[in-house]
N, C-alpha and C positions, 0 to 999 in steps of 0.2 A: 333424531340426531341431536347430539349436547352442542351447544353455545360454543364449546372448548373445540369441538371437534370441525365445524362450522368455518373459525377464525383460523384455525389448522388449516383446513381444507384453500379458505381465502388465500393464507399468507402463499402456500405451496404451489396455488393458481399463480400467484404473482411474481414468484420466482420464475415458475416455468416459462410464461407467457413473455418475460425479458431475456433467461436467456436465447427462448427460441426465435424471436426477434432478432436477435443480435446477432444470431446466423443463417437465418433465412429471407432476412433482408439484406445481409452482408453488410453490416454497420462497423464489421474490421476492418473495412477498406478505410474509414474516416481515422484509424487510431492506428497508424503507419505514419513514419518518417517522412515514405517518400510521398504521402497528400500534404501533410503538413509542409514541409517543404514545398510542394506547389503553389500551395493556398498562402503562405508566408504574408505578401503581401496584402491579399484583401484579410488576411486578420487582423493585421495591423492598422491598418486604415479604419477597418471597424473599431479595432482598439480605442483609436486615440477619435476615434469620435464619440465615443459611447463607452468611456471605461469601466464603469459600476455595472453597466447591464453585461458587457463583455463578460469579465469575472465571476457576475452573480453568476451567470451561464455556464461558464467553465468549471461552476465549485460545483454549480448541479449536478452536473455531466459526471466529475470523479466522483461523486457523492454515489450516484449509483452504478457507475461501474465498478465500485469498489465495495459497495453492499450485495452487490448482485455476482461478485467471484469475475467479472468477463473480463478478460485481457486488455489491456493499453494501457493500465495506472503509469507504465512507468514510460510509456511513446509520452502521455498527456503532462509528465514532469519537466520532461528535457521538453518539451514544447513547448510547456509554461517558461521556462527561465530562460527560451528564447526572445518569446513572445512578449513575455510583460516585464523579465527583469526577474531579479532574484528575489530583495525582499517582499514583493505582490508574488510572488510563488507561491516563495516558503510559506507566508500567512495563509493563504487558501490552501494550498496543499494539506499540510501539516491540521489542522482541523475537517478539509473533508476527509482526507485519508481515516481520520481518526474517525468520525462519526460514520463510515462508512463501515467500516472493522468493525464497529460496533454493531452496527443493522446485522452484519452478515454473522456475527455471534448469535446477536438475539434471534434472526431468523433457526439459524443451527440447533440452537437450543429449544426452541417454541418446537419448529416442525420436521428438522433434520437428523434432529440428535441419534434416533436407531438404524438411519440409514447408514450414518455417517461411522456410527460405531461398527458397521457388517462391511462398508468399503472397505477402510481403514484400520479395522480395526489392531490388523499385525503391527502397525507402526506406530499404533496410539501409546502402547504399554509404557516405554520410557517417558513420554509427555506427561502422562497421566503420574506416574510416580515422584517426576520434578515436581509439579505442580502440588502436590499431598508433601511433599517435601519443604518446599522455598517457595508455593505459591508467587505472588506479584514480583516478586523480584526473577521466579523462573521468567514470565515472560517479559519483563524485561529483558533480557539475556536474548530470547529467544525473537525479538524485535530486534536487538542490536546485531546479532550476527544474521545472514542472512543463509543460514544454513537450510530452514524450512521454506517453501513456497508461501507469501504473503496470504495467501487466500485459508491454504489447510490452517496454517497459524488461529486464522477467525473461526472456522469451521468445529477445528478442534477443541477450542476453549469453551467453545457453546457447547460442548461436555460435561464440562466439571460446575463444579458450584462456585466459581469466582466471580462475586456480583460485578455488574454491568459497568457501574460509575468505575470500578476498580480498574476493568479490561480498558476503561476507555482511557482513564490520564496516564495508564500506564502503557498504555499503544502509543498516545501523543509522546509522551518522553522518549520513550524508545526506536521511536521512528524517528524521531527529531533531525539525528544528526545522518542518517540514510537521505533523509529526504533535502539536507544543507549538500551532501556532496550531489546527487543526481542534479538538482535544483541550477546548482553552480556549472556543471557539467553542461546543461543544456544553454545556460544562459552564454557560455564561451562558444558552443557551437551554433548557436545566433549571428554572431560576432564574424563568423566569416563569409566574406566575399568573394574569394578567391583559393583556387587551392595552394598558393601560397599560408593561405591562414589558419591550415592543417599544423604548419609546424610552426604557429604560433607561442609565447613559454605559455600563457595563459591557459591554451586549449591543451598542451603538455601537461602541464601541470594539475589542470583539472582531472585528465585522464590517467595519471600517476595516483591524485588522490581516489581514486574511485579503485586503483587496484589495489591498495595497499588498503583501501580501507574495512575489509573484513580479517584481515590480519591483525592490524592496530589495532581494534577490537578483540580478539580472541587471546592476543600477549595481555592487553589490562584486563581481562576479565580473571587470568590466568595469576596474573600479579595481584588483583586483588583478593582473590580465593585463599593466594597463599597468606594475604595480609592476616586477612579474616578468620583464617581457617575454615571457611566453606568449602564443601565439597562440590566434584565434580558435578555441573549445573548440566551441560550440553553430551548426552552418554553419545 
């Protein structure tokens, strides 16, 4: 058996083995609203007694949930800008998120890649032709709208030949301002005590911004195509 085949073999063990953890020990129940909201309290408390080990903790946490594809990146956002505030969010957010996308590219690519090409492969075709097209600025585009599931996005890149450092500053930017409205969203919904505080403008407002915001996006991509005369990015 080759060296190559070996480290294949490992990384695919180690995928498997998290996500079957994750549901065989029922580790969704901890990445719900309604724990978080229970637990509110003693996170906070542990918060503000221990804030560095808190956070290293919670950047772990999204760091492999979001390399490992498993559900709650976006429970563990609005919980972050409950919990810690908006700017301690966005800065852990916005870099695990990003180095996590990146794992779950390199995994894709190391040991996924023919799988992923026989699941998927009816829906890859357009992805695949942006990207041979407009490369890093396709995903860009394709971070800033949130038309694809976060995870196929990672999945699928670990296809192409778009080296790593690329996929990663270009997930960080593109995710940037997803992760300023969710981030904001959670932090308003912290904010209440009472359900008077539902109709808060803040927590309105935040919720106003989080609909409009793949629209606003999709008019200036749309404006800028026409500036540029780029062609259609999003078939």
């Amino acid at each position: 058996m080759s060296r190559g085949l070996i480290k294949k073999l490992v990384i695919l063990g180690l995928v498997v083995a998290a996500v079957l953890a994750f549901w065989l020990l029922d580790l969704g129940q901890y990445f719900s609203l309604s724990y978080v909201k229970d637990s509110r309290q003693a996170f906070q408390a542990y918060y503000h007694a221990h804030p560095a080990l808190m956070l290293g903790g919670y950047f772990l946490v999204y760091v492999l949930v979001t390399a490992f594809s498993l559900p709650g990146a976006v429970v563990m956002t609005l919980a972050g800008g409950a919990l810690f505030g908006f700017w301690e969010t966005l800065l852990v957010v916005s870099f695990a998120s990003s180095i996590g996308a990146t794992l779950a590219c390199f995994f894709a690519r190391f040991v996924l890649g023919n799988w992923v090409q026989a699941r998927f492969g009816d829906k890859l075709e357009a992805i695949n032709r942006g990207v041979e097209r407009e490369g890093a600025f396709y995903l860009f585009t394709l971070r800033l709208v949130p038309l694809f599931p976060f995870f196929v996005i990672n999945l699928v890149m670990g296809l192409t030949k778009m080296p790593l450092r690329t996929f990663y500053w270009v997930s960080q930017l593109g995710m940037l301002p997803g992760t300023m409205v969710f981030t904001n969203a959670g932090k308003e919904l912290g904010q209440i005590d009472s359900l008077g505080g539902i109709l808060s403008p803040g927590l309105i407002i935040s919720f106003v911004i989080l609909g409009l915001f793949p629209l606003v996006v999709k008019k200036g991509l749309a404006w800028y195509r026409r500036r540029t005369g780029r062609k259609q990015i999003i078939e």
